[in-house]
Each structure stands twice: as structure tokens, then as C-alpha cells.
C-alpha positions as CSV (number, residue, x, y, z in Angstrom):
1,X,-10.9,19.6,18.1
2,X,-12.2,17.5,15.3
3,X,-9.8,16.7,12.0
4,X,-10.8,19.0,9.5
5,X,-10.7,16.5,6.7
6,X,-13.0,18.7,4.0
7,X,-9.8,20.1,3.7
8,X,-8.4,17.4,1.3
9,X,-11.2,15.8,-0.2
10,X,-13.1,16.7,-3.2
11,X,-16.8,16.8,-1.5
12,X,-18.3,17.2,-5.1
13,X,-18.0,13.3,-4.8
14,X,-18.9,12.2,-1.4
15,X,-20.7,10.3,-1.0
16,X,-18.6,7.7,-1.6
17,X,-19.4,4.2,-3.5
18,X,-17.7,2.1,-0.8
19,X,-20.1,-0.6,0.8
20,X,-21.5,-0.2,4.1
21,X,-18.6,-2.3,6.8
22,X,-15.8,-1.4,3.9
23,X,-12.7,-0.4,6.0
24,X,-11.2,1.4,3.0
25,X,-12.8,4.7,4.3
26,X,-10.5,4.3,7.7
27,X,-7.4,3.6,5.5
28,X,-8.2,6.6,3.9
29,X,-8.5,8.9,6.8
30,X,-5.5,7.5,8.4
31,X,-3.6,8.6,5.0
32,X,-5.0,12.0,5.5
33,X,-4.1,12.2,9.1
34,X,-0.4,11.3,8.1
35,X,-0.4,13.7,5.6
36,X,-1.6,16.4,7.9
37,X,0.7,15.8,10.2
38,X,3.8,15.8,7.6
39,X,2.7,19.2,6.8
40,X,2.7,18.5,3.1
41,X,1.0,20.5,0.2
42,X,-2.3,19.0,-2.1
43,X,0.0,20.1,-4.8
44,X,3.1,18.4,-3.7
45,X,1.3,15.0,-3.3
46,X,1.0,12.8,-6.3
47,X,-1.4,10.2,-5.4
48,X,-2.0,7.0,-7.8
49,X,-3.8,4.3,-8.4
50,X,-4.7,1.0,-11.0
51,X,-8.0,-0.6,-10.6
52,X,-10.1,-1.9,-8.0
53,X,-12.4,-0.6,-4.7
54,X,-9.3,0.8,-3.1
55,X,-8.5,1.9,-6.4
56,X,-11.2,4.6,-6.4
57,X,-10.1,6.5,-3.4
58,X,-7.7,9.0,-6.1
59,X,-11.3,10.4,-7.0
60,X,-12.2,11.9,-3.7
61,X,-9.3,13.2,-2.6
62,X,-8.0,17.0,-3.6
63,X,-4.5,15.6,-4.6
64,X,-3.1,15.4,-8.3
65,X,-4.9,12.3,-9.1
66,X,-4.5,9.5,-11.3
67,X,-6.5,6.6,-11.8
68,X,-4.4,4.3,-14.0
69,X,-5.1,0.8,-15.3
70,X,-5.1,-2.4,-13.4
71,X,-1.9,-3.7,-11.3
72,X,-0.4,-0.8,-13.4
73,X,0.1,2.0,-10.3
74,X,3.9,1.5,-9.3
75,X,4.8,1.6,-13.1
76,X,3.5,5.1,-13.9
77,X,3.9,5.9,-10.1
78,X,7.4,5.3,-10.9
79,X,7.4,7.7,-14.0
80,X,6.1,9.8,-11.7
81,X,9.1,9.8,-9.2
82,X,11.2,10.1,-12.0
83,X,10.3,13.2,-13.6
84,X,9.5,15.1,-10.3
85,X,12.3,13.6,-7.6
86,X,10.5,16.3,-5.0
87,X,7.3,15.7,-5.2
88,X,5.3,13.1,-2.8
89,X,4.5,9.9,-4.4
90,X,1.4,8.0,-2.7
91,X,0.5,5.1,-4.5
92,X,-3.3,2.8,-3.1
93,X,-4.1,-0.6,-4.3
94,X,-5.5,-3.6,-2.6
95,X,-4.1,-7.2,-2.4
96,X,-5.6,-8.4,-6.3
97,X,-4.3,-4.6,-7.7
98,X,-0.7,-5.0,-6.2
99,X,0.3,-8.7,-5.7
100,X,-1.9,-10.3,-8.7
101,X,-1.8,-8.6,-12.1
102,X,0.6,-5.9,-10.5
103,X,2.9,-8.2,-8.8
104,X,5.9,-7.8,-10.9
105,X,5.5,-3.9,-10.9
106,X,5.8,-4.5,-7.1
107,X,8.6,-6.2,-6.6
108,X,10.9,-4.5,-9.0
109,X,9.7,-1.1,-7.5
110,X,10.9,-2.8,-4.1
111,X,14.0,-4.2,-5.4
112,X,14.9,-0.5,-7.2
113,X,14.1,1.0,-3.2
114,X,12.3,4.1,-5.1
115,X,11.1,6.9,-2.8
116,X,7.3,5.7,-3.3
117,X,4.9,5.3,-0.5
118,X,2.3,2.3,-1.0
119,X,-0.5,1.5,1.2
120,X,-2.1,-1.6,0.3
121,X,-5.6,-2.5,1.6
122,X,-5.3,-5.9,1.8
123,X,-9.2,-7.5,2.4
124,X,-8.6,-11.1,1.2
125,X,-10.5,-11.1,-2.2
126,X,-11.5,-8.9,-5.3
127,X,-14.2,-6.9,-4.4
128,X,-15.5,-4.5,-6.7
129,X,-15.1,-7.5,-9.7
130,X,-17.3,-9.7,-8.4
131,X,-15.9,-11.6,-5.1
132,X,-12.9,-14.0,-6.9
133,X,-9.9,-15.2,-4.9
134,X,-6.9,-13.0,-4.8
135,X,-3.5,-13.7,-3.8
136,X,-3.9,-13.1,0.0
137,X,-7.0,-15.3,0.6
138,X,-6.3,-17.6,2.6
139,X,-6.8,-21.8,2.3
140,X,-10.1,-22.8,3.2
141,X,-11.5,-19.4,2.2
142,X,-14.8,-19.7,-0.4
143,X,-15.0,-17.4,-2.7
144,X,-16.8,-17.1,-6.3
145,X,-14.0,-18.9,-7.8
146,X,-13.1,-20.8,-5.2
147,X,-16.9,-22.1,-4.0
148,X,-16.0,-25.1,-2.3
149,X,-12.7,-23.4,-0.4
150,X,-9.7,-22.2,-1.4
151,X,-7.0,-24.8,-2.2
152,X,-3.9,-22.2,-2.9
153,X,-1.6,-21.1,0.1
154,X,-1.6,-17.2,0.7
155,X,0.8,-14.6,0.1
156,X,2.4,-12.8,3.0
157,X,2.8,-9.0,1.2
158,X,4.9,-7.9,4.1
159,X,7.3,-10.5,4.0
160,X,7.1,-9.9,0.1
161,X,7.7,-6.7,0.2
162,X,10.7,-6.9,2.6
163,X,12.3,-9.9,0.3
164,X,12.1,-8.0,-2.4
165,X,14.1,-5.3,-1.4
166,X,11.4,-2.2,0.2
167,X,13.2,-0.5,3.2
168,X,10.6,0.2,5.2
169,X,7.2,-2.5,5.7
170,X,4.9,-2.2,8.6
171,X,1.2,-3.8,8.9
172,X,-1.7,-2.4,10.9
173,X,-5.5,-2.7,11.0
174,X,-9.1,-1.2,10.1
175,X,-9.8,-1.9,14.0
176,X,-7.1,-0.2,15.1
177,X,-6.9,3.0,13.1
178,X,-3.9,5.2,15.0
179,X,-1.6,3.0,15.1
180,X,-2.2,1.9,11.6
181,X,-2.0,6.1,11.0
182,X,1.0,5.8,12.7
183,X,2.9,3.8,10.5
184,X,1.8,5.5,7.3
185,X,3.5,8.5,9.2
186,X,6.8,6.8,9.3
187,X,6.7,5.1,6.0
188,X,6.2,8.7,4.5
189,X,8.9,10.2,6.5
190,X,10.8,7.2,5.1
191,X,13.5,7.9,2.3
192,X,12.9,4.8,-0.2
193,X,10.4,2.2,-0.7
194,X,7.9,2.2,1.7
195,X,5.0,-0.3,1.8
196,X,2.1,-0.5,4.8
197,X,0.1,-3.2,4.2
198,X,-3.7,-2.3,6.3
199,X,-5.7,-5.8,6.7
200,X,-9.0,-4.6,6.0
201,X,-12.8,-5.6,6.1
202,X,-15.1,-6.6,3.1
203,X,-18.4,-7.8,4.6
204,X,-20.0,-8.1,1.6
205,X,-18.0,-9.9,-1.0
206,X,-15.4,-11.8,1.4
207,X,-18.0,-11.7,5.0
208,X,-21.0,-13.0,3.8
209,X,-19.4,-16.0,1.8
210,X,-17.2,-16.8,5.0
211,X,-19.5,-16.3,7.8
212,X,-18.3,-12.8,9.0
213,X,-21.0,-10.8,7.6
214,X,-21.2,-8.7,10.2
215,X,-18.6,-5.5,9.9
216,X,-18.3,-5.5,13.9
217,X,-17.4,-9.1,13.8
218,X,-14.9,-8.4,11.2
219,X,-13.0,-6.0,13.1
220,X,-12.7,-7.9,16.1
221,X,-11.6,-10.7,14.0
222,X,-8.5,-8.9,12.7
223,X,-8.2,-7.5,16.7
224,X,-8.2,-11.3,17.4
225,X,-6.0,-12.7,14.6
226,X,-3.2,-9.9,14.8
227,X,-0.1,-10.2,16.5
228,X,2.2,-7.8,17.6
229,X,5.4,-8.3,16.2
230,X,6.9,-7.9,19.8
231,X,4.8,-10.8,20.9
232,X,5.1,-12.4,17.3
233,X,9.0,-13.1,18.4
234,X,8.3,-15.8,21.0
235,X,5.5,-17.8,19.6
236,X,6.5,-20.8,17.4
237,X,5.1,-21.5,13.8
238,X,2.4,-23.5,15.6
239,X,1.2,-20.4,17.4
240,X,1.4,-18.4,14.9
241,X,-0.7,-20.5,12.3
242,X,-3.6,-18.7,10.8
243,X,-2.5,-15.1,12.4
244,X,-0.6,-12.0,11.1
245,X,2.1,-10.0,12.6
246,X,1.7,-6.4,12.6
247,X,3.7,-3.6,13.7
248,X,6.5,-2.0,12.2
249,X,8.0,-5.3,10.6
250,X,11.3,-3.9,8.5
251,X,13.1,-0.8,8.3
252,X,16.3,-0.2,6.8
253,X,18.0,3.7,7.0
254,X,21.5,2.7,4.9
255,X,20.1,1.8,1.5
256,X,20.3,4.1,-1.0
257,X,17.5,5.9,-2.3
258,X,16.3,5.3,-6.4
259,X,16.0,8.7,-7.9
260,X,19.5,9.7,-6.0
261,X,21.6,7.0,-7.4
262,X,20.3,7.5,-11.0
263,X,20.7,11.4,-10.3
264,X,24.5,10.9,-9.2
265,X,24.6,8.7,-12.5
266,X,23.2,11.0,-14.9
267,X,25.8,14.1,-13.7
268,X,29.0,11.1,-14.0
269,X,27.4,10.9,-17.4
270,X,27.5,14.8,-18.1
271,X,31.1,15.2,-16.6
272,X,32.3,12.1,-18.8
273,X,30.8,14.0,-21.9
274,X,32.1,17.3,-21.0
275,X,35.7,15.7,-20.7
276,X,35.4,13.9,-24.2
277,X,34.1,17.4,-25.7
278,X,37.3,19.1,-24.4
279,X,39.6,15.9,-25.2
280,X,38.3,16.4,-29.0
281,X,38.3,20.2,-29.1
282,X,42.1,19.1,-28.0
């Protein structure tokens, strides 16, 4: 039976404006399968955004929506969170959105472990702006700012994301969309920060500058240049050089949750008050 995904989009806007070869349409659909399968409500899902190609996918899906300005996502994600502790925070951006220009926002929301789920499509350069280098292309890359290769090394957002203090990172693929819907399942069924980083395909600004035009040859490149984490364990740096790991890459059950411990503060707060009420009254 096919996945009845008219069910959570808002098909006033299909089609989309994603390039033909983008994998940000699988990401997508791998979000909505998770969803699906957590059983959760359009109107219990906030679902948030800053700027960018992956940045667009708030407008065609039937969630509250919000579309906020650039790298800016986690912060009013995080308002977000605040004000409705019950509510399912989903938070998209791509490598530029969330490491660049949002890169502090990331790694305080990490280090806080707030119950936010961010799935970051990660496809080694700014797209929709005009092909520059982001944060995650790698050395040698070209790019429009970087036409003769890329000097700077590349961030790891997994690793990132773990150092900074998020309790549960995985990374999965375009070219292998179930398991990469797998691990959106389990970061949502996670209680605290939860990133999944999905390495992604951009034939047109990122392909066609680096040989790799071809959308079929891009997916086979990230089949070919990923590496279990299983594997990943017995290989040396050598081996490893110029790969990813992917799998689920962190996990961490015993920290406690964001909104909780500010929640157990806030009542210490009231029941101080109350006492210095009575012990005035007295």
C-alpha cells in the first residue's frame, strides 16, 4: 500500500521549487514517514525553519509553519519549546543555515540538550544563494567563492553536534532513504536534543562545478563514500580519509531534558516565594 503523503502536505504548493537531482525532497519524505509512524498530530508538530533550499520545505508541509530568518531556526525554535513544553519541535536547515551564520544557535541548543529535533540536509555548499562554499565543503572542492578549490578544512556536524552536548546524532543518506527514515524515527522518539544530519545531493550548484553532475552519480557517490559506523571502528584515519560515518553515531538516555530542569526550577522558585509570603505575613 502506497504512503499516503497528501495527507501532510499542503498540495496548493506542489510543485515544488527544488532542482531536478535535489535530495531534499527524500529528506522530506523520510520526515513524513517518521512522523507517520510516531502517530503524531499536524497540530502538535511545530516545524521551523531560517533560510536556505532546505529552508523552504515549512511551506509545503500542513504543519504550523514558520519560515524564520537565516541561521536563526534553533533560536525561535527554542522559544518555541519554551512556551509549549508538549508540542513537537522539528526544526530543517542545511549545512550553510545551521553550522555558518546559525552555528552559535546550534551549539548552545546542543549544549542546553532541549527536546528539539533537527534534521540538517547537509549538501556541501549554498545552494539557493548562488553556489558559495559553506562549512562542510570539503578541501579541494570549487565552488563560486572558492573557483580554484577549496583551501578551508571541513566541518564534521556530527561530531559537532555530539561535542557540544546533543544526546542523540545519527547520519544517513539521500541513497539510502529507510534507514536514513529510520533514524529520524529514533531521534524523534528521543527525549533531548536530537540532530540527524542527511548527506544530500546538489547537482546543480555543488555537481556540475565538481564533476558529479549527474544526480545518479551523486548518489552512488555518497553509497561509496559512507561508512558504517560498525565498519568505521576498525579502519584507521588513513582509511577513513575523505569518507563519513553514518549510522546512529551518539546516543545518550541519562541527561536531563531542557524544558524539565527549567520547569523543576521555576516551581523551587514558586515554593521559595510562597514560604517568604508566609514568613512575612508572620
Amino acid at each position: 500500500m502506497a504512503f499516503e503523503y497528501e495527507k501532510y502536505l499542503r498540495n496548493q504548493y506542489i510543485p515544488h521549487m527544488w532542482c531536478p537531482g535535489c535530495g531534499i525532497g527524500i529528506v522530506m519524505k523520510a520526515i513524513l514517514r517518521a512522523i507517520d509512524a510516531m502517530g503524531w498530530k499536524n497540530d502538535d508538530i511545530a516545524f521551523v525553519s531560517g533560510i536556505g533550499c532546505t529552508s523552504r520545505m515549512p511551506g509545503y508541509v500542513d504543519f504550523n509553519t514558520l519560515h524564520t530568518t537565516h541561521g536563526r531556526a534553533l533560536a525561535f525554535a527554542t522559544g518555541i519549546k519554551m512556551a509549549r513544553p508538549d508540542k513537537h519541535v522539528i526544526v530543517v536547515a542545511g549545512d550553510g543555515d545551521s553550522a555558518a551564520i546559525g552555528g552559535n544557535h546550534f551549539i548552545h541548543a546542543c549544549r542546553r540538550n532541549i527536546d528539539i529535533k533537527m534534521i540538517v540536509v547537509d549538501n556541501n555548499i549554498y545552494g539557493m544563494t548562488g553556489g558559495q562554499y559553506s562549512p562542510t565543503t570539503p578541501p579541494g572542492a570549487v565552488a563560486t567563492t572558492a573557483p580554484y578549490g577549496h583551501v578551508e578544512p571541513n566541518f564534521d556536524i556530527a561530531k559537532l553536534a555530539e561535542a557540544a552536548g546533543a544526546t542523540y546524532v545519527a547520519r544517513g543518506t539521500v541513497a539510502q532513504a529507510m534507514l536514513l527514515e529510520r533514524y529520524i524515527k529514533n531521534a524523534f522518539a528521543h527525549r533531548g536534543m536530537s540532530v540527524v544530519v542527511a548527506e544530500s545531493t546538489c547537482p546543480v550548484q555543488f555537481g556540475r562545478r565538481n564533476r558529479l553532475a549527474d544526480p545518479v552519480e551523486m548518489l552512488h557517490w555518497l553509497k561509496e563514500h559512507g561508512v558504517p559506523v560498525s565498519r568505521a571502528k576498525n579502519m584507521s584515519p588513513d582509511e577513513l580519509n575523505g569518507k563519513f560515518v553514518t549510522g546512529e553515531l551518539y546516543r545518550n538516555d541519562t541527561i536531563p531534558e531542557y524544558t524539565e530542569r527549567y520547569e523543576a526550577l521555576r516551581r523551587r522558585v514558586q515554593e521559595r516565594l510562597k514560604e517568604k509570603e508566609k514568613e512575612n505575613v508572620q
